[in-house]
C-alpha angles and dihedrals in degrees: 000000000000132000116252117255125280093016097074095103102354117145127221119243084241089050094043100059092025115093107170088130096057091052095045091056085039089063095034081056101053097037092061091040087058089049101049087043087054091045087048092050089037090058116030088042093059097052093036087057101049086044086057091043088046093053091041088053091050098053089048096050084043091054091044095051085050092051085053092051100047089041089056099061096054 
């Protein structure tokens, strides 16, 4: 059946200033946000790190090999 006419989508004067909803999405919203902006930091910082550390160590084994070979020929 129908709805009659004029109520089919008619807010109330409560529903129409109240906007509990909104602000609740709007929480929902940025607290997901925080929390894909920590997982991304998470986990993009700690490879990021050991990539630095693993470069660092393989300069540091290359100038030491360097330092063997030239050693060598004194």
């Amino acid at each position: 059946m129908a709805a009659p006419y004029g109520s089919a989508g008619a807010m109330s004067d409560r529903d129409w200033y109240g906007d509990r909803e909104y602000c609740e999405a709007d929480r929902q919203a940025e607290r997901a946000t925080r929390f894909g902006w920590a997982a991304i930091a998470g986990t993009a910082g700690a490879p990021g790190c050991a990539l630095v550390l693993l470069l660092a160590l393989c300069v540091i084994a290359a100038a030491a090999c360097l330092c063997a070979v030239v050693a060598v020929d004194y």
